[in-house]
C-alpha positions as CSV (number, residue, x, y, z in Angstrom):
1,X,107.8,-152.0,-83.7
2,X,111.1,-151.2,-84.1
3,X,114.0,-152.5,-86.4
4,X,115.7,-155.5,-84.7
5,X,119.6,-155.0,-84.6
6,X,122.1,-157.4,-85.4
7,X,125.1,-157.6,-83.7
8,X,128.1,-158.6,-84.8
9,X,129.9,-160.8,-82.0
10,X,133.6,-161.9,-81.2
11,X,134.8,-165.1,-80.5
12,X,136.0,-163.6,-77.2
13,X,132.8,-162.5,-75.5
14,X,130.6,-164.1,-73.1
15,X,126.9,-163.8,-72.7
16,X,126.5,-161.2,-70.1
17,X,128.7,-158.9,-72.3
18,X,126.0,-157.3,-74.4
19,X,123.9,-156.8,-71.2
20,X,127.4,-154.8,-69.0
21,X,127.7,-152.8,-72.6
22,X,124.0,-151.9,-72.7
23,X,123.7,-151.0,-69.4
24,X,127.1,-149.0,-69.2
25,X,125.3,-146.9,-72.1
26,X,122.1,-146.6,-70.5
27,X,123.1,-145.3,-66.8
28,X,126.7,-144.1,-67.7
29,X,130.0,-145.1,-65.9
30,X,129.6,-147.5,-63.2
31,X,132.1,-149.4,-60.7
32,X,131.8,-153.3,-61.3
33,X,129.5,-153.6,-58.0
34,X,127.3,-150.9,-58.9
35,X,126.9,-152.6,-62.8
36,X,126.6,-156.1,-60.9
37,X,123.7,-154.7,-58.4
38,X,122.6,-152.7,-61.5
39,X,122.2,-155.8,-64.2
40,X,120.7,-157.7,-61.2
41,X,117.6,-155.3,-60.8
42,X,116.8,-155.9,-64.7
43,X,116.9,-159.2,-64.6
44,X,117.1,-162.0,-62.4
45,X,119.3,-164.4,-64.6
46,X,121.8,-162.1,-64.2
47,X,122.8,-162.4,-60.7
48,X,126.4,-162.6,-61.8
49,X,129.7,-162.9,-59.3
50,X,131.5,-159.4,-58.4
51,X,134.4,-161.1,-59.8
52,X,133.4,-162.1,-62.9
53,X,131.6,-158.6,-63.6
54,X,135.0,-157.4,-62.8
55,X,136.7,-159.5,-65.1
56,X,134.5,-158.9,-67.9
57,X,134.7,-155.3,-67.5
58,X,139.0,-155.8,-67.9
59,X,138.3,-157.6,-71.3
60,X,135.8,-155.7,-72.3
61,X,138.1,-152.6,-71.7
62,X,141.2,-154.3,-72.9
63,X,139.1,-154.8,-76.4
64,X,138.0,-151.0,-76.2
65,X,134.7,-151.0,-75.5
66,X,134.5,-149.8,-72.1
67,X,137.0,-147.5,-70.9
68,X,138.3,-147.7,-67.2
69,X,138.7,-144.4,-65.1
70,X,141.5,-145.9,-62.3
71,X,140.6,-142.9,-60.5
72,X,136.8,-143.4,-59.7
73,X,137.4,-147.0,-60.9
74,X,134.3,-146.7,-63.0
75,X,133.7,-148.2,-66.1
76,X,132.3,-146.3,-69.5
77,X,131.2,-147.0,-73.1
78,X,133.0,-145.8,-75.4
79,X,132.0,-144.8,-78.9
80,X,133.3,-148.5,-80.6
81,X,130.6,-149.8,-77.5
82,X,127.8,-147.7,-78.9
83,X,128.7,-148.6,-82.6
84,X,129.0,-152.0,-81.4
85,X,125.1,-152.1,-79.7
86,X,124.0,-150.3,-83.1
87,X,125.0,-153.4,-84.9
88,X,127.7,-150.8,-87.0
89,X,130.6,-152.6,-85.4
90,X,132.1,-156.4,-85.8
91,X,133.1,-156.5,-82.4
92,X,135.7,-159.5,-83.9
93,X,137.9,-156.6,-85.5
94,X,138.8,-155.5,-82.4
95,X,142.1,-156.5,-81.1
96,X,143.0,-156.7,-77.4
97,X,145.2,-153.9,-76.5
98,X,142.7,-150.9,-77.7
99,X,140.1,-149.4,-79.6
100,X,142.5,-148.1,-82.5
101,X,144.0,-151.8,-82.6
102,X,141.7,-153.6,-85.3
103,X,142.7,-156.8,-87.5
């Protein structure tokens, strides 16, 4: 079995957030239907609204753990993302406005 990571929340996130990060890592940049249609397959519980998907993908950006391509309107993880899943990152460091923006 392997080593159980601990991760290292904000006050900011929701729930789902973990699950949009993980599976933004797993299958690579998504649009907010695609990751909503996407998170929905893997588990029933997460039959989430379009617009909140979209929403959490803006914070989740904002804080620098996805990044948004306005041209394909796809969502990525970015390296603070991964460091975040690998329990490396306090995700309540992070400051809204970027990923080089920490407290």
């Amino acid at each position: 079995m392997g080593e159980r990571v601990v991760r290292k929340h904000a006050k900011w996130m929701a729930k789902p957030d973990d699950r949009i990060l993980e599976y933004c890592s797993r299958h690579g940049p998504q649009r907010p239907l695609e990751l909503r249609d996407g998170l929905r397959t893997v588990a029933r519980d997460l039959n989430l609204p379009l617009v909140y998907v979209e929403k959490r993908c803006e914070i989740l950006s904002d804080y620098g753990l996805l990044e948004h391509d306005f041209r394909s309107r796809r969502y990525e993880s970015t390296s603070f993302a991964e460091e975040y899943l690998d329990g490396v990152l306090d995700a309540g460091r992070l400051k809204n406005g970027g990923p080089t923006r920490y407290r």
